[in-house]
C-alpha positions in Angstrom: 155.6 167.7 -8.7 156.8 168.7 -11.9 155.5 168.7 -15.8 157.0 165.4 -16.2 155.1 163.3 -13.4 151.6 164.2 -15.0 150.0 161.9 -16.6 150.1 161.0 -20.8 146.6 162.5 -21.1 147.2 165.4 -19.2 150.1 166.4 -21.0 148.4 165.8 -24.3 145.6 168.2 -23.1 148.2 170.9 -22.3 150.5 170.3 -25.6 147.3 170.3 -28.0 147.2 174.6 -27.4 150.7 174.9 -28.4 151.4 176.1 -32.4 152.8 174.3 -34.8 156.3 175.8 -34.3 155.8 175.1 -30.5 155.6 171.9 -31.0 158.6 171.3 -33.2 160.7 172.8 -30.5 158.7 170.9 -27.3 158.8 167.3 -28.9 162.9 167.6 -28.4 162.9 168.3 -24.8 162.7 164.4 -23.9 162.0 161.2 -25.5 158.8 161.0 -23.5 157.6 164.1 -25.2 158.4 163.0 -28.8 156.6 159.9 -28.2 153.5 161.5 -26.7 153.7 164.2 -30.0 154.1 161.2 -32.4 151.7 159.1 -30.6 148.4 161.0 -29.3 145.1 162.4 -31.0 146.7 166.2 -30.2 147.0 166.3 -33.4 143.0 166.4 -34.0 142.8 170.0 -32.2 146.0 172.0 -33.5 145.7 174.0 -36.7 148.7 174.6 -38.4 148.6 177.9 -40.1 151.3 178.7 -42.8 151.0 182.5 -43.5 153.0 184.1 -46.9 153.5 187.2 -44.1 155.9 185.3 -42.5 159.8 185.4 -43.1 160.5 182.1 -42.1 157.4 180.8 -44.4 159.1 178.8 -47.3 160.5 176.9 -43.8 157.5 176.4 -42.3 156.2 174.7 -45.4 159.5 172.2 -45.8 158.9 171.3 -41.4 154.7 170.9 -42.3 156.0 168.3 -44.8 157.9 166.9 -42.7 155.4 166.2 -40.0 151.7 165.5 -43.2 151.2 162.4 -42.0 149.8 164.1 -38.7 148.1 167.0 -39.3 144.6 167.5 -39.5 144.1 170.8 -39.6 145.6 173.5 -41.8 145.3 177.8 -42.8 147.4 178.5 -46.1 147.1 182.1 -46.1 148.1 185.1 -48.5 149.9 182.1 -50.8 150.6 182.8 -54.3 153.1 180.4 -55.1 150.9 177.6 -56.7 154.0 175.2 -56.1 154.3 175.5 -52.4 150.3 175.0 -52.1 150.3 172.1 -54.6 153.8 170.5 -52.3 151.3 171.2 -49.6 148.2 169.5 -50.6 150.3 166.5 -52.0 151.8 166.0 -48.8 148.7 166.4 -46.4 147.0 164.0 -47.2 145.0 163.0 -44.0 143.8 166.9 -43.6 140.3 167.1 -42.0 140.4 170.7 -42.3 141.6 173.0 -45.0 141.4 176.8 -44.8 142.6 179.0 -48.0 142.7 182.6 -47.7 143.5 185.0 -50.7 146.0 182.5 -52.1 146.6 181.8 -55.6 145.7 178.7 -57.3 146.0 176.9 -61.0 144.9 173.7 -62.3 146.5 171.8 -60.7 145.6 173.3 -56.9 142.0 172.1 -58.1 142.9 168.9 -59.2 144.7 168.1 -55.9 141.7 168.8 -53.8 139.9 165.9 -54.8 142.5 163.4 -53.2 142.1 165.2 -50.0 139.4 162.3 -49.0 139.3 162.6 -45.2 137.8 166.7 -45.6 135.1 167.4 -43.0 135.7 171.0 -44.0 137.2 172.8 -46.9 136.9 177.0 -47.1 138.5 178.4 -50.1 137.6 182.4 -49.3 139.1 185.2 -51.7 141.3 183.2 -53.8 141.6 183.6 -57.3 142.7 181.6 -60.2 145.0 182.0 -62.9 144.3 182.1 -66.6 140.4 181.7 -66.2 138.6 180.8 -69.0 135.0 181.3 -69.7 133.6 177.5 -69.6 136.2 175.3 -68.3 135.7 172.6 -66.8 139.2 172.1 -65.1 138.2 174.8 -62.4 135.5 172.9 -61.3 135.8 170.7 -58.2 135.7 167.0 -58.0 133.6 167.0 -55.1 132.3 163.4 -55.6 135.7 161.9 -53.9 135.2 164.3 -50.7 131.9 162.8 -49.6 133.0 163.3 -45.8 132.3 167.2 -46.1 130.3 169.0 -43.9 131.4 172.8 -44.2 131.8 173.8 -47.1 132.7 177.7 -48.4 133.6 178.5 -51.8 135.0 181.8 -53.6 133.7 182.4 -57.3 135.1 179.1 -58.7 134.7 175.3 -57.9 131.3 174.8 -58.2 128.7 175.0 -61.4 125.9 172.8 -62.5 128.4 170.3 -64.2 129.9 169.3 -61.1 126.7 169.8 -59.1 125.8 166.2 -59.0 129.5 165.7 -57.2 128.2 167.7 -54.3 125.3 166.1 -53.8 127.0 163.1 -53.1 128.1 164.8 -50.1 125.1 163.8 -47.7 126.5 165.2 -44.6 126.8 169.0 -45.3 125.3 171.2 -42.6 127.1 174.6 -44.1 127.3 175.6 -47.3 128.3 179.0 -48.4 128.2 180.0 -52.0 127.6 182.9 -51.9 130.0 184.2 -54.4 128.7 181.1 -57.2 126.9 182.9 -59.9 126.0 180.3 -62.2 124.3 177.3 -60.1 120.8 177.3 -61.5 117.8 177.3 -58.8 116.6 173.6 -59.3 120.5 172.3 -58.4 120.1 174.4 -55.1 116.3 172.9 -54.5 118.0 169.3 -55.3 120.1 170.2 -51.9 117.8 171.7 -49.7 115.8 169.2 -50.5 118.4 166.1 -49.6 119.5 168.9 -46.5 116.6 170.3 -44.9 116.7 168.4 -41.8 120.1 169.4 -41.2 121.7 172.1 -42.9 122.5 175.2 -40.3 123.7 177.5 -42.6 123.5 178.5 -46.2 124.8 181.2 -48.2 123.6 182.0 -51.9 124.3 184.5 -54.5 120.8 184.8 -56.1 120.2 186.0 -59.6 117.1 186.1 -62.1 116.5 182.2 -61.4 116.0 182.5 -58.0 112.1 183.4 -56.9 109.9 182.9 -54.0 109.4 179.4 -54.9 113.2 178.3 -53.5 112.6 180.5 -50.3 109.3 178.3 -49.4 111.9 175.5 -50.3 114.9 177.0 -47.7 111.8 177.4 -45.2 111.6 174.1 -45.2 115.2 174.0 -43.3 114.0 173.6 -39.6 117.6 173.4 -38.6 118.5 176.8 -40.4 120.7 179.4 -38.2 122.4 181.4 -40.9 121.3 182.5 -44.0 122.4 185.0 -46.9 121.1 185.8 -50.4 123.7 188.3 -52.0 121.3 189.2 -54.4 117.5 188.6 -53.9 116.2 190.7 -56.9 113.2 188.7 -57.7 111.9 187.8 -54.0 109.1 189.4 -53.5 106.8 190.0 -50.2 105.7 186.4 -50.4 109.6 185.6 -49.2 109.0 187.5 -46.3 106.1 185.6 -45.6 108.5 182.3 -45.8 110.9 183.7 -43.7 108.7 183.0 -40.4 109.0 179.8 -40.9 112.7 179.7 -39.7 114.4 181.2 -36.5 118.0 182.1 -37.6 120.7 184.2 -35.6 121.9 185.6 -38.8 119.8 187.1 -42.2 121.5 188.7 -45.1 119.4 190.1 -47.8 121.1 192.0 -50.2 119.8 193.9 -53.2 115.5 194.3 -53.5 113.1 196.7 -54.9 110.1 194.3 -54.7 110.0 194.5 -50.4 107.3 196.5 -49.1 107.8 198.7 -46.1 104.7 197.5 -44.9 105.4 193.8 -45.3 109.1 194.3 -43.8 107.7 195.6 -40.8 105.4 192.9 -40.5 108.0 190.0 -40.9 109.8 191.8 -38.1 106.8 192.2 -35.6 107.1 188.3 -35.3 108.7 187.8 -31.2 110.9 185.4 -33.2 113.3 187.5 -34.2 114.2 188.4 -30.8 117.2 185.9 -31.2 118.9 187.6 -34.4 122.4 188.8 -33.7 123.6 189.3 -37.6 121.0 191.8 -39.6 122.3 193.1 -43.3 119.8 194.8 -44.9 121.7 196.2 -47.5 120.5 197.7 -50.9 117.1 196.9 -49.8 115.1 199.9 -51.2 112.0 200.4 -48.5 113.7 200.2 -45.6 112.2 202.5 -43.5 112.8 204.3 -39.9 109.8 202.7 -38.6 111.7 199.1 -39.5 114.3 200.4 -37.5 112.9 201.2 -34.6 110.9 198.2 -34.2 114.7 196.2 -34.4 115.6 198.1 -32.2 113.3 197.4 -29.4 112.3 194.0 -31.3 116.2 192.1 -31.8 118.0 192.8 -28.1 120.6 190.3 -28.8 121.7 192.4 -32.2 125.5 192.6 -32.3 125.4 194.1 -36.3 123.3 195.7 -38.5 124.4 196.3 -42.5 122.1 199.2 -43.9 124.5 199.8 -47.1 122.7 202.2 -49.6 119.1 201.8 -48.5 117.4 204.6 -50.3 114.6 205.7 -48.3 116.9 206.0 -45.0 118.6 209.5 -43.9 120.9 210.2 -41.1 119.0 213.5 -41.1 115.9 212.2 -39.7 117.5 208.8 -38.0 120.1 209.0 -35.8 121.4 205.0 -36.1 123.5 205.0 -33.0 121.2 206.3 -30.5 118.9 203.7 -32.1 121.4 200.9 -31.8 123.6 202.1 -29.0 126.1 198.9 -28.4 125.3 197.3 -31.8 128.0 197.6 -35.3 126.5 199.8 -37.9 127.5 198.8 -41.1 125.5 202.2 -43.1 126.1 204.1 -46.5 123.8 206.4 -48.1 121.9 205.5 -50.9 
Protein backbone atom coordinates (compact mmCIF):
# COMPACT_ATOMS: atom_id res chain seq x y z
CA UNK A 1 0.00 0.00 0.00
CA UNK A 2 1.01 3.26 -0.73
CA UNK A 3 -0.18 7.21 0.10
CA UNK A 4 -2.34 7.07 -2.86
CA UNK A 5 -4.69 3.94 -1.97
CA UNK A 6 -5.83 5.68 1.30
CA UNK A 7 -8.78 6.94 1.50
CA UNK A 8 -10.06 10.91 0.70
CA UNK A 9 -10.58 11.40 4.38
CA UNK A 10 -7.53 9.98 5.49
CA UNK A 11 -5.49 11.95 3.29
CA UNK A 12 -7.23 15.07 4.21
CA UNK A 13 -6.42 14.31 7.97
CA UNK A 14 -2.68 13.87 7.00
CA UNK A 15 -2.56 17.08 4.55
CA UNK A 16 -4.47 19.46 7.12
CA UNK A 17 -0.65 19.49 9.33
CA UNK A 18 1.15 20.56 6.32
CA UNK A 19 2.00 24.65 6.06
CA UNK A 20 0.78 26.83 3.75
CA UNK A 21 3.86 26.53 1.54
CA UNK A 22 3.59 22.64 1.84
CA UNK A 23 0.61 22.68 0.49
CA UNK A 24 1.23 24.78 -2.66
CA UNK A 25 3.96 22.32 -3.48
CA UNK A 26 1.76 18.89 -2.45
CA UNK A 27 -1.47 19.91 -4.45
CA UNK A 28 0.85 19.43 -7.82
CA UNK A 29 1.91 16.02 -7.25
CA UNK A 30 -1.44 14.55 -8.88
CA UNK A 31 -4.71 15.59 -9.88
CA UNK A 32 -6.24 13.62 -7.09
CA UNK A 33 -4.36 15.75 -4.70
CA UNK A 34 -5.33 19.12 -6.17
CA UNK A 35 -8.82 18.06 -6.01
CA UNK A 36 -8.77 16.85 -2.48
CA UNK A 37 -6.79 20.50 -1.52
CA UNK A 38 -9.52 22.43 -3.49
CA UNK A 39 -12.23 20.35 -2.38
CA UNK A 40 -12.06 19.31 1.55
CA UNK A 41 -12.67 21.23 4.96
CA UNK A 42 -8.50 20.95 5.49
CA UNK A 43 -8.71 24.18 5.05
CA UNK A 44 -10.72 24.78 8.48
CA UNK A 45 -7.46 23.52 10.60
CA UNK A 46 -4.33 25.15 8.69
CA UNK A 47 -3.18 28.61 9.66
CA UNK A 48 -1.42 30.38 7.21
CA UNK A 49 1.15 32.53 8.77
CA UNK A 50 2.76 35.41 6.66
CA UNK A 51 5.83 36.60 8.65
CA UNK A 52 7.69 40.21 7.48
CA UNK A 53 10.95 38.00 8.75
CA UNK A 54 10.71 36.07 5.80
CA UNK A 55 12.67 36.72 2.50
CA UNK A 56 10.27 35.26 0.32
CA UNK A 57 7.38 37.31 2.21
CA UNK A 58 6.04 39.83 -0.50
CA UNK A 59 5.60 36.06 -2.35
CA UNK A 60 3.85 34.51 0.14
CA UNK A 61 1.36 37.38 0.22
CA UNK A 62 0.77 37.34 -3.91
CA UNK A 63 0.29 32.85 -3.54
CA UNK A 64 -2.16 33.70 -0.11
CA UNK A 65 -4.19 35.77 -2.69
CA UNK A 66 -4.19 33.42 -4.85
CA UNK A 67 -5.65 30.68 -2.81
CA UNK A 68 -8.41 33.75 -0.18
CA UNK A 69 -11.14 32.03 -1.16
CA UNK A 70 -9.99 29.03 1.14
CA UNK A 71 -8.39 30.15 3.95
CA UNK A 72 -9.78 30.35 7.26
CA UNK A 73 -7.15 30.94 9.32
CA UNK A 74 -4.34 33.61 9.14
CA UNK A 75 -0.97 35.26 11.45
CA UNK A 76 0.25 38.55 9.64
CA UNK A 77 3.14 39.17 11.65
CA UNK A 78 5.91 41.96 12.08
CA UNK A 79 3.95 43.78 8.95
CA UNK A 80 4.42 47.40 8.38
CA UNK A 81 3.43 47.76 4.97
CA UNK A 82 -0.25 48.90 5.47
CA UNK A 83 -0.70 47.97 1.62
CA UNK A 84 0.17 44.33 1.78
CA UNK A 85 -2.14 44.01 4.98
CA UNK A 86 -5.01 45.99 3.42
CA UNK A 87 -4.35 43.52 -0.21
CA UNK A 88 -4.65 40.90 2.46
CA UNK A 89 -7.77 41.61 4.27
CA UNK A 90 -9.46 42.56 0.92
CA UNK A 91 -8.75 39.36 -0.45
CA UNK A 92 -9.58 37.04 2.60
CA UNK A 93 -12.58 37.46 2.91
CA UNK A 94 -14.04 34.17 4.42
CA UNK A 95 -11.18 34.34 7.35
CA UNK A 96 -12.52 32.78 10.67
CA UNK A 97 -9.39 33.60 12.30
CA UNK A 98 -7.24 36.63 12.15
CA UNK A 99 -4.02 37.03 14.15
CA UNK A 100 -1.98 40.53 13.97
CA UNK A 101 1.23 40.81 15.67
CA UNK A 102 3.33 44.08 15.89
CA UNK A 103 2.11 45.14 12.42
CA UNK A 104 1.44 48.44 11.27
CA UNK A 105 -1.94 49.69 10.41
CA UNK A 106 -3.87 53.10 9.05
CA UNK A 107 -7.32 53.85 8.35
CA UNK A 108 -7.92 52.01 6.15
CA UNK A 109 -6.58 48.51 7.96
CA UNK A 110 -9.50 49.47 10.38
CA UNK A 111 -11.99 50.08 7.96
CA UNK A 112 -11.37 46.70 6.26
CA UNK A 113 -11.99 44.72 9.34
CA UNK A 114 -15.51 45.27 9.47
CA UNK A 115 -16.12 43.23 6.14
CA UNK A 116 -14.39 40.38 7.58
CA UNK A 117 -17.99 38.97 8.58
CA UNK A 118 -17.36 35.26 9.07
CA UNK A 119 -14.53 36.22 12.33
CA UNK A 120 -14.92 33.83 15.27
CA UNK A 121 -11.65 35.32 16.40
CA UNK A 122 -9.80 38.43 15.73
CA UNK A 123 -6.33 39.29 18.00
CA UNK A 124 -4.80 42.53 17.10
CA UNK A 125 -1.67 42.28 19.88
CA UNK A 126 1.18 45.11 19.77
CA UNK A 127 0.22 46.90 16.69
CA UNK A 128 0.25 50.40 16.43
CA UNK A 129 -1.30 53.03 14.26
CA UNK A 130 -0.23 55.76 12.21
CA UNK A 131 -0.90 59.36 12.61
CA UNK A 132 -3.18 58.95 15.84
CA UNK A 133 -5.20 61.52 16.82
CA UNK A 134 -6.63 62.30 20.14
CA UNK A 135 -10.58 61.57 19.48
CA UNK A 136 -11.02 60.01 16.28
CA UNK A 137 -13.36 58.09 15.52
CA UNK A 138 -11.84 56.35 12.29
CA UNK A 139 -9.70 54.08 14.72
CA UNK A 140 -12.49 52.75 16.18
CA UNK A 141 -13.79 49.36 15.14
CA UNK A 142 -17.03 48.55 13.42
CA UNK A 143 -17.63 45.68 15.48
CA UNK A 144 -21.42 45.57 14.81
CA UNK A 145 -20.87 43.75 11.24
CA UNK A 146 -18.63 40.89 13.11
CA UNK A 147 -21.39 39.58 15.33
CA UNK A 148 -19.87 35.90 14.87
CA UNK A 149 -16.96 36.77 17.35
CA UNK A 150 -15.99 34.87 20.12
CA UNK A 151 -12.30 35.80 21.03
CA UNK A 152 -11.56 38.83 20.90
CA UNK A 153 -7.97 40.68 21.96
CA UNK A 154 -7.31 44.22 21.34
CA UNK A 155 -4.01 46.46 21.53
CA UNK A 156 -4.67 50.24 22.73
CA UNK A 157 -7.02 51.06 19.81
CA UNK A 158 -10.41 49.76 18.31
CA UNK A 159 -12.50 49.95 21.02
CA UNK A 160 -14.07 53.14 23.17
CA UNK A 161 -17.46 53.88 24.40
CA UNK A 162 -18.59 55.12 20.91
CA UNK A 163 -18.28 52.00 19.36
CA UNK A 164 -19.18 50.08 22.59
CA UNK A 165 -22.70 49.42 21.62
CA UNK A 166 -21.05 47.58 18.25
CA UNK A 167 -19.59 44.99 20.58
CA UNK A 168 -22.39 44.26 22.37
CA UNK A 169 -24.04 43.05 19.47
CA UNK A 170 -21.52 40.38 19.55
CA UNK A 171 -23.59 37.82 21.86
CA UNK A 172 -21.29 35.04 21.56
CA UNK A 173 -17.97 36.29 23.03
CA UNK A 174 -16.46 33.92 25.64
CA UNK A 175 -12.78 35.94 25.62
CA UNK A 176 -12.33 39.23 25.71
CA UNK A 177 -9.01 40.86 26.39
CA UNK A 178 -8.73 44.58 26.71
CA UNK A 179 -6.46 44.96 28.67
CA UNK A 180 -4.55 47.62 26.97
CA UNK A 181 -8.27 49.88 26.44
CA UNK A 182 -7.94 52.81 28.62
CA UNK A 183 -10.91 54.70 28.06
CA UNK A 184 -14.10 52.19 28.20
CA UNK A 185 -15.97 53.52 31.14
CA UNK A 186 -17.07 50.89 33.98
CA UNK A 187 -20.87 50.79 33.18
CA UNK A 188 -19.94 49.71 29.17
CA UNK A 189 -17.91 46.76 30.78
CA UNK A 190 -20.96 45.96 33.44
CA UNK A 191 -23.42 46.16 30.17
CA UNK A 192 -21.10 43.02 28.98
CA UNK A 193 -20.63 41.08 31.92
CA UNK A 194 -23.91 41.46 32.41
CA UNK A 195 -25.20 40.03 28.66
CA UNK A 196 -21.77 37.44 29.26
CA UNK A 197 -21.79 36.02 32.64
CA UNK A 198 -22.97 32.66 31.78
CA UNK A 199 -20.37 32.29 29.36
CA UNK A 200 -17.48 34.34 29.21
CA UNK A 201 -14.09 32.24 30.18
CA UNK A 202 -11.76 34.89 30.10
CA UNK A 203 -11.53 38.65 30.46
CA UNK A 204 -8.81 41.02 30.54
CA UNK A 205 -9.19 44.81 31.67
CA UNK A 206 -7.05 47.80 32.09
CA UNK A 207 -8.73 49.36 35.15
CA UNK A 208 -8.50 53.01 36.02
CA UNK A 209 -10.27 55.52 38.65
CA UNK A 210 -13.89 54.19 37.28
CA UNK A 211 -13.31 50.94 38.08
CA UNK A 212 -14.37 49.94 41.98
CA UNK A 213 -15.49 46.96 43.85
CA UNK A 214 -18.87 47.28 42.58
CA UNK A 215 -17.76 45.80 38.87
CA UNK A 216 -15.72 43.01 40.70
CA UNK A 217 -19.13 41.73 42.52
CA UNK A 218 -20.35 42.14 38.80
CA UNK A 219 -17.19 39.86 37.15
CA UNK A 220 -18.05 37.46 40.24
CA UNK A 221 -21.03 36.95 38.74
CA UNK A 222 -19.11 35.07 35.77
CA UNK A 223 -19.49 31.32 36.87
CA UNK A 224 -17.75 30.33 33.73
CA UNK A 225 -14.64 32.58 34.41
CA UNK A 226 -11.06 30.80 33.91
CA UNK A 227 -8.87 33.81 33.22
CA UNK A 228 -8.89 37.06 34.47
CA UNK A 229 -6.55 40.27 34.59
CA UNK A 230 -7.02 43.86 35.80
CA UNK A 231 -3.83 45.83 34.66
CA UNK A 232 -4.55 48.36 37.02
CA UNK A 233 -6.82 47.76 40.08
CA UNK A 234 -6.04 51.06 42.01
CA UNK A 235 -9.35 51.55 43.52
CA UNK A 236 -10.27 47.78 44.54
CA UNK A 237 -10.21 47.51 47.74
CA UNK A 238 -10.42 44.30 50.35
CA UNK A 239 -14.06 43.99 49.47
CA UNK A 240 -12.61 42.67 45.85
CA UNK A 241 -10.92 40.04 47.52
CA UNK A 242 -13.88 39.08 49.09
CA UNK A 243 -15.57 38.80 45.44
CA UNK A 244 -12.95 36.97 44.18
CA UNK A 245 -14.11 33.58 46.02
CA UNK A 246 -16.81 33.54 44.16
CA UNK A 247 -14.87 32.41 40.95
CA UNK A 248 -12.33 29.41 40.44
CA UNK A 249 -9.98 30.65 37.65
CA UNK A 250 -6.60 29.03 36.49
CA UNK A 251 -5.20 32.38 35.90
CA UNK A 252 -5.44 35.95 38.19
CA UNK A 253 -3.58 39.07 37.23
CA UNK A 254 -3.81 41.95 39.55
CA UNK A 255 -1.64 44.66 38.79
CA UNK A 256 -1.00 47.86 40.65
CA UNK A 257 -2.87 48.21 44.58
CA UNK A 258 -2.11 49.97 47.76
CA UNK A 259 -5.64 49.41 49.23
CA UNK A 260 -5.00 45.19 49.72
CA UNK A 261 -4.36 44.25 53.14
CA UNK A 262 -1.84 41.60 54.01
CA UNK A 263 -4.24 40.24 56.13
CA UNK A 264 -7.13 40.03 53.79
CA UNK A 265 -4.67 38.67 50.89
CA UNK A 266 -3.83 35.83 52.93
CA UNK A 267 -7.24 35.20 53.68
CA UNK A 268 -8.56 35.08 50.00
CA UNK A 269 -5.72 32.61 49.49
CA UNK A 270 -6.49 30.26 52.52
CA UNK A 271 -9.70 29.28 50.31
CA UNK A 272 -8.74 25.25 49.00
CA UNK A 273 -10.03 26.77 45.77
CA UNK A 274 -7.11 28.09 44.64
CA UNK A 275 -5.46 24.92 44.52
CA UNK A 276 -6.24 24.88 40.63
CA UNK A 277 -4.37 28.35 39.81
CA UNK A 278 -1.50 27.82 37.36
CA UNK A 279 -0.96 31.76 36.29
CA UNK A 280 -0.44 34.11 39.59
CA UNK A 281 0.87 37.97 38.85
CA UNK A 282 0.90 39.88 41.74
CA UNK A 283 2.72 42.60 40.54
CA UNK A 284 2.92 46.21 42.13
CA UNK A 285 0.67 45.04 44.78
CA UNK A 286 2.11 46.82 47.84
CA UNK A 287 1.36 44.23 50.94
CA UNK A 288 2.44 41.37 49.60
CA UNK A 289 3.99 39.63 52.20
CA UNK A 290 6.33 36.31 52.77
CA UNK A 291 3.63 34.84 54.70
CA UNK A 292 1.34 35.18 51.32
CA UNK A 293 3.93 33.34 49.80
CA UNK A 294 4.37 30.65 51.59
CA UNK A 295 0.85 29.78 51.96
CA UNK A 296 0.93 29.68 47.64
CA UNK A 297 3.37 27.77 47.93
CA UNK A 298 2.00 24.95 49.78
CA UNK A 299 -1.66 26.25 48.91
CA UNK A 300 -1.42 26.45 44.54
CA UNK A 301 0.54 22.91 43.61
CA UNK A 302 -0.42 23.26 39.99
CA UNK A 303 1.47 26.88 39.82
CA UNK A 304 3.46 27.09 36.63
CA UNK A 305 4.18 31.23 37.20
CA UNK A 306 4.25 33.65 39.57
CA UNK A 307 4.75 37.71 38.62
CA UNK A 308 5.97 39.52 41.91
CA UNK A 309 7.12 42.81 39.91
CA UNK A 310 8.01 45.58 42.39
CA UNK A 311 6.07 44.50 45.44
CA UNK A 312 7.44 46.65 48.20
CA UNK A 313 7.20 44.86 51.28
CA UNK A 314 9.07 41.61 49.69
CA UNK A 315 13.10 41.09 50.01
CA UNK A 316 15.20 38.46 48.49
CA UNK A 317 17.14 38.97 51.77
CA UNK A 318 14.61 37.38 53.93
CA UNK A 319 12.66 35.18 51.05
CA UNK A 320 14.48 33.04 49.03
CA UNK A 321 11.59 32.68 45.95
CA UNK A 322 13.09 29.62 44.32
CA UNK A 323 13.37 27.39 47.16
CA UNK A 324 9.82 28.50 47.72
CA UNK A 325 8.67 27.82 44.21
CA UNK A 326 11.20 25.25 43.14
CA UNK A 327 9.66 24.14 39.44
CA UNK A 328 7.44 27.29 39.12
CA UNK A 329 8.55 30.80 36.67
CA UNK A 330 9.40 33.67 38.88
CA UNK A 331 8.56 36.75 37.20
CA UNK A 332 10.28 39.18 40.48
CA UNK A 333 11.75 42.86 40.65
CA UNK A 334 12.41 44.76 43.67
CA UNK A 335 10.33 47.38 44.67
Amino acid sequence: MNIDDLPPEILSEIFSHLSFEDIIIAQNVSHRWNHIFLNSTIWHNINVTCDSDKANYLDLITKICDYADLIKNITIRGMKSEGSINSLMQNCTELNKMHMIMCRFNESTIHNVRNLKNLTVLWIKNCYVLKKLEGNQDWDIDFSALTNLKNLLLSDFGLSDRNFDGLLLCDKIVYLDIRKIKNVSQDNIRKILAQSKTRLKALGLYGGESYNDLLMEYISECSKLKSLSILRCDNLTDKSLVHLNKINPVKLELWNNNNFTDKSLYGVFSNEKWSDLEYLSLSKIRHVTKETLKLLSVRCTKLQFIGLYRCPELSTNELNLNELFPSVMIFYEGG
